[in-house]
SESEDO-506754 format. One record per residue: residue number from 1; residue in three letters; x, y, z of N, C-alpha, C, CB in turn. Coordinates in nm, 3 decimals. Glycine has a CB too. Layout:
<rs>
+-----+-----+---------+---------+---------+---------+---------+---------+---------+---------+---------+---------+---------+---------+
|   n | res |     n.X |     n.Y |     n.Z |    ca.X |    ca.Y |    ca.Z |     c.X |     c.Y |     c.Z |    cb.X |    cb.Y |    cb.Z |
+-----+-----+---------+---------+---------+---------+---------+---------+---------+---------+---------+---------+---------+---------+
| NUM | ALA |       X |       Y |       Z |       X |       Y |       Z |       X |       Y |       Z |       X |       Y |       Z |
...
+-----+-----+---------+---------+---------+---------+---------+---------+---------+---------+---------+---------+---------+---------+
</rs>
This chain:
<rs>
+-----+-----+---------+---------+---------+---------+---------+---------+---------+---------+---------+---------+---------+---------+
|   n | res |     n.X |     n.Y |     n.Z |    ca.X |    ca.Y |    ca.Z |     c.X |     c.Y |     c.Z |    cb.X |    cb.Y |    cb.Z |
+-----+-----+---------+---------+---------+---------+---------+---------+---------+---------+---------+---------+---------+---------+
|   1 | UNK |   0.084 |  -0.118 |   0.000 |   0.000 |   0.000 |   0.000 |   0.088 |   0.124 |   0.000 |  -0.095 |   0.000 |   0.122 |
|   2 | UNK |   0.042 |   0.194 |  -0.073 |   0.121 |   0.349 |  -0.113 |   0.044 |   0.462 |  -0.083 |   0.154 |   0.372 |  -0.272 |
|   3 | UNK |   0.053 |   0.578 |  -0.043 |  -0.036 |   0.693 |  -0.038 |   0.034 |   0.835 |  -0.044 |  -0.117 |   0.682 |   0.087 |
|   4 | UNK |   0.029 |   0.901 |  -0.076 |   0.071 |   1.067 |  -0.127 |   0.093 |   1.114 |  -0.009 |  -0.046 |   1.172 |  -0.209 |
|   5 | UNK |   0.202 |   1.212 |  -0.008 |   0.225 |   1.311 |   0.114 |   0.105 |   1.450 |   0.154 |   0.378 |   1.383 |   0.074 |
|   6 | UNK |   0.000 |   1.425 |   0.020 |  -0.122 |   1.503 |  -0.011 |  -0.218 |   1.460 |   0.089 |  -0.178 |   1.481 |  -0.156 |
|   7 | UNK |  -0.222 |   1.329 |   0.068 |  -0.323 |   1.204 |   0.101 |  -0.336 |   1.223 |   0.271 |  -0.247 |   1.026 |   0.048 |
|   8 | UNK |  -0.179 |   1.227 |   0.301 |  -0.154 |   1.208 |   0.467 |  -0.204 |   1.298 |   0.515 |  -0.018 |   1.203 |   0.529 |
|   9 | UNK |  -0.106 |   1.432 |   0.456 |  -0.185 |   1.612 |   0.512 |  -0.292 |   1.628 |   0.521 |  -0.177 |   1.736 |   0.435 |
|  10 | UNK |  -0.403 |   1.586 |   0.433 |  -0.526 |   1.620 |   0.448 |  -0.568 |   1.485 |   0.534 |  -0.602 |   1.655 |   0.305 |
|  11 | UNK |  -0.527 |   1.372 |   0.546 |  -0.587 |   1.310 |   0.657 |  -0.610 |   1.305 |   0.791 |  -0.564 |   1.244 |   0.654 |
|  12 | UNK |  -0.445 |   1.374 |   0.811 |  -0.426 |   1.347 |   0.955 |  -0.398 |   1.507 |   0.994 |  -0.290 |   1.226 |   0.994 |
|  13 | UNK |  -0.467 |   1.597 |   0.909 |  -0.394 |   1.733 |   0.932 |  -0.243 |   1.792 |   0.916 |  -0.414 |   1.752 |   1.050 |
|  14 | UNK |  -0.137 |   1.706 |   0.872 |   0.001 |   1.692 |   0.882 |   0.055 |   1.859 |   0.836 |   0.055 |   1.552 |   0.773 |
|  15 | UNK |   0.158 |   1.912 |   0.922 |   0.236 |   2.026 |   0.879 |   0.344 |   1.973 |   0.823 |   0.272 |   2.120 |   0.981 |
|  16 | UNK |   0.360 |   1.988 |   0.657 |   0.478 |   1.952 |   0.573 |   0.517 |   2.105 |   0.527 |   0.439 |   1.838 |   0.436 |
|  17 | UNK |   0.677 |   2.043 |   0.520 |   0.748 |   2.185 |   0.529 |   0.704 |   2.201 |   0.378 |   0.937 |   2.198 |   0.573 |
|  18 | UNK |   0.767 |   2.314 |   0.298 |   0.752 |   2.391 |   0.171 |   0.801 |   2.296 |   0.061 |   0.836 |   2.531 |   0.172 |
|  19 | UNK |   0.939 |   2.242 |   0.111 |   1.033 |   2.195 |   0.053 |   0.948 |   2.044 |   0.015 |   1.173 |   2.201 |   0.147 |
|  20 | UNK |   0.888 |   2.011 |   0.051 |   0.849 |   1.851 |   0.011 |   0.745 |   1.834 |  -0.034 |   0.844 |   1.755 |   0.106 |
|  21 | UNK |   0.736 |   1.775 |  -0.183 |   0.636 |   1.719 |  -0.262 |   0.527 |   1.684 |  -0.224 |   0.666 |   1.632 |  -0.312 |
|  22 | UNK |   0.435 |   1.828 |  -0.236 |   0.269 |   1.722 |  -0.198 |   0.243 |   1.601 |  -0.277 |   0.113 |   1.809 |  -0.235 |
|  23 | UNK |   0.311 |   1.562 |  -0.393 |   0.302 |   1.436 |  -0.465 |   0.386 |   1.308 |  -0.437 |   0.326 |   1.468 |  -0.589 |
|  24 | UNK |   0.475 |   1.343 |  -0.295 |   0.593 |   1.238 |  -0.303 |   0.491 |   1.133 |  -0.262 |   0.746 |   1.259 |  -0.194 |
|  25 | UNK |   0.515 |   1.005 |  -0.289 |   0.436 |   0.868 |  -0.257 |   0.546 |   0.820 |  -0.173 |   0.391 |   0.756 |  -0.395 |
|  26 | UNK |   0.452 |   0.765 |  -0.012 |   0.478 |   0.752 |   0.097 |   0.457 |   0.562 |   0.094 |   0.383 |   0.861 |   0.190 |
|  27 | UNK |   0.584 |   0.491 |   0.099 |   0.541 |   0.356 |   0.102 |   0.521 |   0.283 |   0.217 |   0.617 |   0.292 |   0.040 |
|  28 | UNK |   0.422 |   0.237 |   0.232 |   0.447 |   0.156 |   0.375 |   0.499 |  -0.002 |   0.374 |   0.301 |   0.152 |   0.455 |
|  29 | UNK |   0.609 |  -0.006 |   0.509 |   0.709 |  -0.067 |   0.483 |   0.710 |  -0.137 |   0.650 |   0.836 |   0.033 |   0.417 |
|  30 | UNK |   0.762 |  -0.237 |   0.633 |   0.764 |  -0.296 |   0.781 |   0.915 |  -0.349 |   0.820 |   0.651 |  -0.430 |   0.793 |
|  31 | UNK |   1.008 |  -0.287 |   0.780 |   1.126 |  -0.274 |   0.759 |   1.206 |  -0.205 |   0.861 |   1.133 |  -0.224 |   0.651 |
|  32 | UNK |   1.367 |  -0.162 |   0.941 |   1.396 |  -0.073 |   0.984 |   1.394 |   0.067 |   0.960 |   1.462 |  -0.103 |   0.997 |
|  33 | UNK |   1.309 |   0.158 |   1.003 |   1.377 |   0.299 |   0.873 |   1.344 |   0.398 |   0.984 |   1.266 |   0.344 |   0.674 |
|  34 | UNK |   1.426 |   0.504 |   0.897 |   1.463 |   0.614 |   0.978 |   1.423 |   0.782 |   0.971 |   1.590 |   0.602 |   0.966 |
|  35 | UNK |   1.377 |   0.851 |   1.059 |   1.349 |   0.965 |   1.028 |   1.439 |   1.062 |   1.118 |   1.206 |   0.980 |   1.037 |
|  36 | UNK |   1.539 |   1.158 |   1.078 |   1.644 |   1.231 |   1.172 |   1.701 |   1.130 |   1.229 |   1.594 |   1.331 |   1.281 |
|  37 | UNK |   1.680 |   1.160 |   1.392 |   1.723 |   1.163 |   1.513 |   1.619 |   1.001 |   1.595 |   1.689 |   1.346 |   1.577 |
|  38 | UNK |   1.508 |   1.000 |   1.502 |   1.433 |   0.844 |   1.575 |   1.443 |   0.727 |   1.479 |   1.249 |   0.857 |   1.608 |
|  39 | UNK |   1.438 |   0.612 |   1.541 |   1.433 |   0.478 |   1.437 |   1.339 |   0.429 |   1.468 |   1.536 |   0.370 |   1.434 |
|  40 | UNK |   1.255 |   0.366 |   1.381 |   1.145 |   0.255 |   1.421 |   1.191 |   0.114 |   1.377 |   0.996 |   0.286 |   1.347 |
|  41 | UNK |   1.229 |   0.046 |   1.475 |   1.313 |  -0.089 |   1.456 |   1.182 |  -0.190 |   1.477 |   1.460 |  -0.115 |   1.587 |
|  42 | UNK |   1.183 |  -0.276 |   1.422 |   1.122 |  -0.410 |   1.428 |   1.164 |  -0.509 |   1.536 |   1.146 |  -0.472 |   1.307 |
|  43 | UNK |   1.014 |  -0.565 |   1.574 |   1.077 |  -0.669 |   1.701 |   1.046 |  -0.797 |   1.656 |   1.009 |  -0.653 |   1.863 |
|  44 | UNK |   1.127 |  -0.870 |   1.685 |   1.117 |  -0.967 |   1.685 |   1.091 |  -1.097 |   1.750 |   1.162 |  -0.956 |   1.657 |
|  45 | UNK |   1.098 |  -1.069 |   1.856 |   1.085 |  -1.158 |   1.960 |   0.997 |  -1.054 |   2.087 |   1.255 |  -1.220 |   2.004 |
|  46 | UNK |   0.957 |  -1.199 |   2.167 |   0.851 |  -1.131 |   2.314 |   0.888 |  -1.179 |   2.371 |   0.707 |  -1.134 |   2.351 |
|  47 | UNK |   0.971 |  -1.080 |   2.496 |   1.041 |  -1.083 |   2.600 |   0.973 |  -1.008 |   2.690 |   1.164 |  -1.047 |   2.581 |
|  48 | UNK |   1.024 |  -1.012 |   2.828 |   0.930 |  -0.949 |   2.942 |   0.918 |  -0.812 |   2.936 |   0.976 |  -0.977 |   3.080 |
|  49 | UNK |   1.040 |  -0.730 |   2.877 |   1.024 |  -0.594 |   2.821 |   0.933 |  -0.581 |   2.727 |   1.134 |  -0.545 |   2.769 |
|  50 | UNK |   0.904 |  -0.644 |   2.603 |   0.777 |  -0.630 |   2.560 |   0.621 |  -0.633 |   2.617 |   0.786 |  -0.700 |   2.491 |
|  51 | UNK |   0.643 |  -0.781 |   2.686 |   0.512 |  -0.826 |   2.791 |   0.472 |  -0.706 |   2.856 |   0.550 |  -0.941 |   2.918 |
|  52 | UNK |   0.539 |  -0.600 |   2.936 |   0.524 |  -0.503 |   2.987 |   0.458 |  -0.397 |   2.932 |   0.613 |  -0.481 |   3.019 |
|  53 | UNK |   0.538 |  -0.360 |   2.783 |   0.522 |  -0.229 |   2.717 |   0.390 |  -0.293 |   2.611 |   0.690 |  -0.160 |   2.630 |
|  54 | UNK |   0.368 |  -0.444 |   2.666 |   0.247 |  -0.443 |   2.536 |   0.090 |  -0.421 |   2.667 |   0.245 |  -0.665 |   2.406 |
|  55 | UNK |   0.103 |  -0.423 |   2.783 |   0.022 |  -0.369 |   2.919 |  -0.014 |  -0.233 |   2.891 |   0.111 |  -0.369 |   3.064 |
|  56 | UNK |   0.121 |  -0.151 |   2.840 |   0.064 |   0.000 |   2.838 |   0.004 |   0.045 |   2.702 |   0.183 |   0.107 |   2.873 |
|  57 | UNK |   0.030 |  -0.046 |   2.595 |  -0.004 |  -0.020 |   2.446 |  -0.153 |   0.017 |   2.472 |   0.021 |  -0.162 |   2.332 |
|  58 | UNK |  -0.151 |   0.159 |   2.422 |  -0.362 |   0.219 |   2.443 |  -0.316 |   0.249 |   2.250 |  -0.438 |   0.467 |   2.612 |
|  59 | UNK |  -0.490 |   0.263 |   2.224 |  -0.546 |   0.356 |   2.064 |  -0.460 |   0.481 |   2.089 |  -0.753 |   0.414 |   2.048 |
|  60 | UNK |  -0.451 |   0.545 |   1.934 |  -0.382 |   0.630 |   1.920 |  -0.522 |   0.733 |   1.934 |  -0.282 |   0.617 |   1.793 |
|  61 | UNK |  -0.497 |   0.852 |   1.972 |  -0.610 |   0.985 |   1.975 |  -0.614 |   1.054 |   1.812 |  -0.545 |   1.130 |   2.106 |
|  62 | UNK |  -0.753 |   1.067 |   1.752 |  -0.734 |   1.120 |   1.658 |  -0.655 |   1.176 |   1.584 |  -0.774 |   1.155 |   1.663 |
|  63 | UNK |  -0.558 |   1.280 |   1.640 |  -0.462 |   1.400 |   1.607 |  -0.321 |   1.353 |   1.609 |  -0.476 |   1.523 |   1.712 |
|  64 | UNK |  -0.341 |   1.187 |   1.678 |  -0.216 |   1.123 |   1.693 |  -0.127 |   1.143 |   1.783 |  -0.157 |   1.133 |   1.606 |
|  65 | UNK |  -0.050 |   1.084 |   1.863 |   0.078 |   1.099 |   1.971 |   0.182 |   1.122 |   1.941 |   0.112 |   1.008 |   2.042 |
|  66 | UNK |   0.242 |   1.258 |   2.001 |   0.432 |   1.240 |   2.005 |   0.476 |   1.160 |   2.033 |   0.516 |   1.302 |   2.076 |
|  67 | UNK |   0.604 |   1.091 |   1.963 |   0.655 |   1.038 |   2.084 |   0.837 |   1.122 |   2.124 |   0.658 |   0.846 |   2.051 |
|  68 | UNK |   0.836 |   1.238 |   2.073 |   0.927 |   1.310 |   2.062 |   0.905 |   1.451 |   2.173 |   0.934 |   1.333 |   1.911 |
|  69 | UNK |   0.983 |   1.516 |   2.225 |   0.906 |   1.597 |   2.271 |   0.941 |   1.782 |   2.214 |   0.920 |   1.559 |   2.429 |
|  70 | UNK |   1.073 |   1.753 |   2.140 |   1.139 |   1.871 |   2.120 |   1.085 |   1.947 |   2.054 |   1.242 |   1.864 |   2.079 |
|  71 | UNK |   1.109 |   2.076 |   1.968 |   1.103 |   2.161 |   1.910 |   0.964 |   2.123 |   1.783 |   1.252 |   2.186 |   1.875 |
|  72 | UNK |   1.049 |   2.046 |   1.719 |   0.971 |   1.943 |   1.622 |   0.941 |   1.809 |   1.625 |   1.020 |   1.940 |   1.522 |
|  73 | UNK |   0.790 |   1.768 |   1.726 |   0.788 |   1.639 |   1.754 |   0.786 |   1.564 |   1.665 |   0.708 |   1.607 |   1.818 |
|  74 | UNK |   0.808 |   1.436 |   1.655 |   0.820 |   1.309 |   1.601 |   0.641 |   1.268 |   1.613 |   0.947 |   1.204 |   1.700 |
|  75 | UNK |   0.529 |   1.263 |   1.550 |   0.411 |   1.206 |   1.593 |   0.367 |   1.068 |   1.511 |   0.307 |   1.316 |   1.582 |
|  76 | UNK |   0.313 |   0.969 |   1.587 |   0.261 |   0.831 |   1.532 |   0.103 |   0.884 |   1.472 |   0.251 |   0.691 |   1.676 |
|  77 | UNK |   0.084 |   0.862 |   1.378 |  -0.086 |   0.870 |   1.352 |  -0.094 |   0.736 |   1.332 |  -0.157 |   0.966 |   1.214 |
|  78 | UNK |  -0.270 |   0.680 |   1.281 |  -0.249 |   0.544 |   1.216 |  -0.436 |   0.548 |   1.221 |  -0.133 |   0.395 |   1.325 |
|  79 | UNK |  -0.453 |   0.408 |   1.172 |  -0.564 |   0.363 |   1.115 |  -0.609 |   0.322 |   1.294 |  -0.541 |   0.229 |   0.971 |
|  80 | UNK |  -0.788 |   0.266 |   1.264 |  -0.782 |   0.255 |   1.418 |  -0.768 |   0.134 |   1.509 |  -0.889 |   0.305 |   1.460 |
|  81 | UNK |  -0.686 |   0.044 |   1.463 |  -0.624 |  -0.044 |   1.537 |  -0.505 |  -0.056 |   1.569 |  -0.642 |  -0.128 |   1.505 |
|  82 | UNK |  -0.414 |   0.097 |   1.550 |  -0.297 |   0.074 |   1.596 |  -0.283 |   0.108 |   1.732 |  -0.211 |   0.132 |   1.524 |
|  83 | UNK |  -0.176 |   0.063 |   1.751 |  -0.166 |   0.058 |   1.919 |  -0.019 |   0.096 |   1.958 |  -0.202 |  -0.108 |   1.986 |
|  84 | UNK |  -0.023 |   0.222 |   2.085 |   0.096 |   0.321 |   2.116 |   0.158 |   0.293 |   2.244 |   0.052 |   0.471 |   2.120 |
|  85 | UNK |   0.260 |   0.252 |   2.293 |   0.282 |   0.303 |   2.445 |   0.436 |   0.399 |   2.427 |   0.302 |   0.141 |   2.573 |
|  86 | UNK |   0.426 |   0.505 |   2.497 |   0.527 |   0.621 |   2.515 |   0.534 |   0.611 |   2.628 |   0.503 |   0.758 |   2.475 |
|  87 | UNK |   0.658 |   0.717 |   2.674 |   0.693 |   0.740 |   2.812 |   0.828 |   0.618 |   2.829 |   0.539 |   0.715 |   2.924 |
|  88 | UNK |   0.854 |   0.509 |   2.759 |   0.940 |   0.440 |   2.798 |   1.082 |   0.403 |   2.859 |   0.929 |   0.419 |   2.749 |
|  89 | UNK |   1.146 |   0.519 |   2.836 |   1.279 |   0.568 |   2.868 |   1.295 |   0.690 |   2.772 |   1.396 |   0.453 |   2.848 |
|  90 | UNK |   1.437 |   0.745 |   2.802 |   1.520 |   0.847 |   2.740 |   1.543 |   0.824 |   2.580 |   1.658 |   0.848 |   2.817 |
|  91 | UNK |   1.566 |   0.664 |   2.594 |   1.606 |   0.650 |   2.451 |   1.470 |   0.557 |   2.398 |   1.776 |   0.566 |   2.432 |
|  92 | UNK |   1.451 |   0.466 |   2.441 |   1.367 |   0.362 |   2.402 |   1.206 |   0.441 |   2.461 |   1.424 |   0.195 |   2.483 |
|  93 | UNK |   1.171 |   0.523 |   2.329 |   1.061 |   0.652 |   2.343 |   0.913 |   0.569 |   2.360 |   1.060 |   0.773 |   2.177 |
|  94 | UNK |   0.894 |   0.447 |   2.241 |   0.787 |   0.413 |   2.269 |   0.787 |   0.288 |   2.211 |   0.693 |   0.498 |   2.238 |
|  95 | UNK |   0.685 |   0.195 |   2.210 |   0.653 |   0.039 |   2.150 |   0.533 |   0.095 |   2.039 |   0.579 |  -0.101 |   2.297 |
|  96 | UNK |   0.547 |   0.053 |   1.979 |   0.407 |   0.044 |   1.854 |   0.350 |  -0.103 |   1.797 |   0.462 |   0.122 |   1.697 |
|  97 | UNK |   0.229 |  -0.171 |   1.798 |   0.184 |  -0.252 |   1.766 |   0.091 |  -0.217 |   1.603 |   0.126 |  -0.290 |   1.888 |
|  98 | UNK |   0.130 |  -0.262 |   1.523 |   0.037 |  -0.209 |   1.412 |  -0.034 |  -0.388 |   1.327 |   0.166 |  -0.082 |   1.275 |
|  99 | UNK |  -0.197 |  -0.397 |   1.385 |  -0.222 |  -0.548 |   1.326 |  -0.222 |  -0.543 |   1.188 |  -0.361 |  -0.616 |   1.368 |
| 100 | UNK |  -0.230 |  -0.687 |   1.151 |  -0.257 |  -0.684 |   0.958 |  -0.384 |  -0.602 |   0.938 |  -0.294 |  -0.866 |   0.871 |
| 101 | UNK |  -0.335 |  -0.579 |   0.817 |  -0.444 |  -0.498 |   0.761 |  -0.491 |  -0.320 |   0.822 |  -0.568 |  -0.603 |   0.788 |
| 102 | UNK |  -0.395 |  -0.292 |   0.911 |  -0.364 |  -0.187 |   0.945 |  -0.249 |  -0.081 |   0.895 |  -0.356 |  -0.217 |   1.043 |
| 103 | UNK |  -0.256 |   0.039 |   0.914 |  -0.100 |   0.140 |   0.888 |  -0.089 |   0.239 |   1.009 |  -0.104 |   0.254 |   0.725 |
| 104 | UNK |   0.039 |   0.259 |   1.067 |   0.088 |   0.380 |   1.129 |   0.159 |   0.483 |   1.048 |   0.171 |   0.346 |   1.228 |
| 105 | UNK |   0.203 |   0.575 |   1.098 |   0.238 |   0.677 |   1.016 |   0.338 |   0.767 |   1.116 |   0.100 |   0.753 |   0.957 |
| 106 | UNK |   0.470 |   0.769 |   1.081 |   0.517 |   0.826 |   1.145 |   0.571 |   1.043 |   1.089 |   0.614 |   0.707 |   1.169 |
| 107 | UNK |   0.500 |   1.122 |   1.133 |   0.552 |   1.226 |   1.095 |   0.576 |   1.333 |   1.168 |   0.501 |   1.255 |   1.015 |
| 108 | UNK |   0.709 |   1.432 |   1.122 |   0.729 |   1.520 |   1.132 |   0.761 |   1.659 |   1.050 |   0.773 |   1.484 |   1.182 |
| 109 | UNK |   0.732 |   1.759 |   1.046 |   0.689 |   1.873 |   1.012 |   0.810 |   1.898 |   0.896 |   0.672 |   1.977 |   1.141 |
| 110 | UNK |   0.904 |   1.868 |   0.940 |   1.022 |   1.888 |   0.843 |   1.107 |   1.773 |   0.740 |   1.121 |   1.939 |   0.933 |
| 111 | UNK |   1.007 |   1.647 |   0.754 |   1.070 |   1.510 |   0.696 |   0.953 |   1.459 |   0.648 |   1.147 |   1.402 |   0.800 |
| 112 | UNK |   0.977 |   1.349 |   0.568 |   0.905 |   1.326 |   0.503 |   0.870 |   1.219 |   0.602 |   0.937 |   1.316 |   0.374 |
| 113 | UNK |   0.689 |   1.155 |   0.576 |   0.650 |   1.092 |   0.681 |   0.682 |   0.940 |   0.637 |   0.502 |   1.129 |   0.719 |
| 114 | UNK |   0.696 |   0.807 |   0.748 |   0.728 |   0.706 |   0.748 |   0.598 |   0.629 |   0.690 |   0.784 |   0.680 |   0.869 |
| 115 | UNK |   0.584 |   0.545 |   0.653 |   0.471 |   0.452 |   0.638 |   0.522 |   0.338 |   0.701 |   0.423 |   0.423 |   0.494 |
| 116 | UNK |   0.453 |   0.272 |   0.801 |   0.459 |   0.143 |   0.905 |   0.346 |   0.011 |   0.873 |   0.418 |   0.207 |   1.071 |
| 117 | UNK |   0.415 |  -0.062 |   0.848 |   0.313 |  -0.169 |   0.848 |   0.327 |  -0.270 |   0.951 |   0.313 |  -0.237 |   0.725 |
| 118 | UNK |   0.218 |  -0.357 |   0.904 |   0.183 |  -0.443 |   1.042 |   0.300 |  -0.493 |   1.061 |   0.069 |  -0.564 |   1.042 |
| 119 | UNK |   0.291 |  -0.528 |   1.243 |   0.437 |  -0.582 |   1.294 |   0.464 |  -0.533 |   1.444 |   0.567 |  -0.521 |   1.193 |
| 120 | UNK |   0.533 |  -0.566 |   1.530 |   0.536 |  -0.485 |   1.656 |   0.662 |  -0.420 |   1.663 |   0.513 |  -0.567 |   1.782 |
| 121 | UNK |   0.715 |  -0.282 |   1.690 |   0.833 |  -0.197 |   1.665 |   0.841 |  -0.153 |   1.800 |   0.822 |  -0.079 |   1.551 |
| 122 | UNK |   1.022 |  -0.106 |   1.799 |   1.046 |  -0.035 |   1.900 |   1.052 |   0.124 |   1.840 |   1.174 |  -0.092 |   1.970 |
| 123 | UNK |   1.050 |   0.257 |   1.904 |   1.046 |   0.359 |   1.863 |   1.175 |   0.379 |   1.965 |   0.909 |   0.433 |   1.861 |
| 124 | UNK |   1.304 |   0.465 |   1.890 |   1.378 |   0.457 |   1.905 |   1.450 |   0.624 |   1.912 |   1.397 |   0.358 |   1.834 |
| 125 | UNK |   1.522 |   0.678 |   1.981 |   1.637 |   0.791 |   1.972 |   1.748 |   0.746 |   1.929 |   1.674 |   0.856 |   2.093 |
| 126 | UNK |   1.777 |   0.816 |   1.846 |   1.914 |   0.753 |   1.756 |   2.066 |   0.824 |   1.830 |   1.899 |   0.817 |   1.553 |
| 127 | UNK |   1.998 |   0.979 |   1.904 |   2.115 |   1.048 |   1.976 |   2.061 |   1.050 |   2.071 |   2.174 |   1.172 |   1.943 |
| 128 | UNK |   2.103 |   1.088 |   2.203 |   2.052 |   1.178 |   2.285 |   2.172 |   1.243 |   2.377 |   1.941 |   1.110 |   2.364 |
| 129 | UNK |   2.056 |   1.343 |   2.431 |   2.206 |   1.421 |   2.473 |   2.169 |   1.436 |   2.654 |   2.232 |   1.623 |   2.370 |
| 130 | UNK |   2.308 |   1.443 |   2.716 |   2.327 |   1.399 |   2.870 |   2.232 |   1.509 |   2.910 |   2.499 |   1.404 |   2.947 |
| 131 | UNK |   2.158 |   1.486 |   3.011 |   2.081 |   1.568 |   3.059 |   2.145 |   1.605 |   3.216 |   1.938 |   1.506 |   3.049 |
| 132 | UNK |   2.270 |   1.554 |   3.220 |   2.320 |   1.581 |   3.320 |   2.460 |   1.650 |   3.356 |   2.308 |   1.487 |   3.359 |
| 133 | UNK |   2.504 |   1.697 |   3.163 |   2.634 |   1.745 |   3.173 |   2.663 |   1.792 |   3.041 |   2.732 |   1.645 |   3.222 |
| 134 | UNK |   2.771 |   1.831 |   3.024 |   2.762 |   1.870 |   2.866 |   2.844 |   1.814 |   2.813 |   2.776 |   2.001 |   2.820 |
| 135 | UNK |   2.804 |   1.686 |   2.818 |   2.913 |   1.540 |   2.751 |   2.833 |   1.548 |   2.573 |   2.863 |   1.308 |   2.871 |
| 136 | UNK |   2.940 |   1.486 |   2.465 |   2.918 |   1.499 |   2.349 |   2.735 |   1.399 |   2.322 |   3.076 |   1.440 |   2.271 |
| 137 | UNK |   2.667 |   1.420 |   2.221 |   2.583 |   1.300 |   2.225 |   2.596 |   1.136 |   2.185 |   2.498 |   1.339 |   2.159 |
| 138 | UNK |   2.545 |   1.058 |   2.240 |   2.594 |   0.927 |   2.272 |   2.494 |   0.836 |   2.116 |   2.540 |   0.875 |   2.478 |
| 139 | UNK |   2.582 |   0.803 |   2.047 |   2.488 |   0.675 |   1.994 |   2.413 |   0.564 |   2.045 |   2.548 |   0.611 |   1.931 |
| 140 | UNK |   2.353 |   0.505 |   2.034 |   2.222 |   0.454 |   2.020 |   2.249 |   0.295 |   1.990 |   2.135 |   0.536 |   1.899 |
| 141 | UNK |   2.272 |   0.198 |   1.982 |   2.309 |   0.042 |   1.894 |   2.157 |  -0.031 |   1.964 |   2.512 |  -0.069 |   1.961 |
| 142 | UNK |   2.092 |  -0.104 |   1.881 |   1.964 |  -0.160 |   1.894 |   1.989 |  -0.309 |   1.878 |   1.862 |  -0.100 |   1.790 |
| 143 | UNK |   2.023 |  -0.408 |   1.914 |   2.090 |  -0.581 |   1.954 |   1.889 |  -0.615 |   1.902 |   2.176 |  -0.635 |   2.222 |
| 144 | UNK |   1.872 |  -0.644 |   1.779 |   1.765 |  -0.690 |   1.734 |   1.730 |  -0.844 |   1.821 |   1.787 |  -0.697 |   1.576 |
| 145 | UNK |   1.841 |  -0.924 |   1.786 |   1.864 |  -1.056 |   1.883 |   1.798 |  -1.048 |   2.018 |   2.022 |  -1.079 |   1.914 |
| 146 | UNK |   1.840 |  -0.934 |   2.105 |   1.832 |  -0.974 |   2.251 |   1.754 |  -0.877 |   2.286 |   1.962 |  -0.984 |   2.338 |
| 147 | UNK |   1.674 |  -0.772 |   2.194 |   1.597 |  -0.646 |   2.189 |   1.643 |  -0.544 |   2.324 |   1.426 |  -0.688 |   2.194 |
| 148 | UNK |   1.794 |  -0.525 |   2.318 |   1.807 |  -0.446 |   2.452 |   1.905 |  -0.316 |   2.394 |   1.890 |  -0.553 |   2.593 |
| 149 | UNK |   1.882 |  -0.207 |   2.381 |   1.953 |  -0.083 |   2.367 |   2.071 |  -0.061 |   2.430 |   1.883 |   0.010 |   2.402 |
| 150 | UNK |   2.199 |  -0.003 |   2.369 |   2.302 |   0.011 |   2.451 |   2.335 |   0.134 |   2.386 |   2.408 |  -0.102 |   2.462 |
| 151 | UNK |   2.434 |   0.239 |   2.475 |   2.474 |   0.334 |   2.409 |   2.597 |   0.422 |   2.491 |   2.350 |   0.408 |   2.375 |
+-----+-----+---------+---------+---------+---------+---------+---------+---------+---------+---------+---------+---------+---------+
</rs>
């Protein structure tokens, strides 16, 4: 399934910057991929960290959830069986459940938006920066195998 960066804006209300094709076609993909500074990684396995974060997974709200909080959030929209939990840590931002026959949508104001297909994902910070010092920002490594973040 494919849909226009036209298609999204007027669906979900989306602010796209100037610079990007109301005609670009948005593929949805259930793949690793990346927007800036977040990743939406694929899981593969259910471990008790999932078991947990699939407890807090609620519906997304019409207008859709950040899961970013900065300047220019990062927001999930989706069809209405997708399913969100945020708040998870610093780096590991949120879990997303998207069933068959469903789409999420990941966008922000200045990038072009993600298309998500069914599958259960981690939502991911690719940098972040010390909130406790003014140390350089730290990469991010995502162990698909053992689904545990290190950085």
């Amino acid at each position: 399934m494919t849909t226009t960066l036209r298609e999204l804006t007027a669906r979900y209300r989306l602010r796209a910057a100037a610079h990007l094709a109301p005609e670009t076609v948005v593929p949805v993909l259930d793949g690793l991929q990346l927007q800036g500074d977040v990743a939406v990684v694929p899981l593969a396995r259910r471990d008790d960290l999932l078991r947990r974060a699939d407890e807090a997974l609620g519906p997304l709200p019409a207008d859709g959830r950040p899961v970013t909080s900065d300047g220019h959030p990062h927001v999930v929209h989706g069809t209405p069986g997708v399913r969100l939990a945020t708040g998870l840590g610093i780096r590991d931002v949120a879990r997303l459940a998207v069933p068959p026959g469903e789409t999420a949508w990941l966008a922000h104001p200045l990038r072009e938006p993600l298309g998500i297909g069914p599958g259960r994902y981690a939502v991911v910070l690719q940098t972040v920066r010390d909130p406790f010092g003014p140390s350089p920002e730290h990469t991010v490594e995502y162990d698909e195998d053992d689904g545990v973040l290190a950085g």
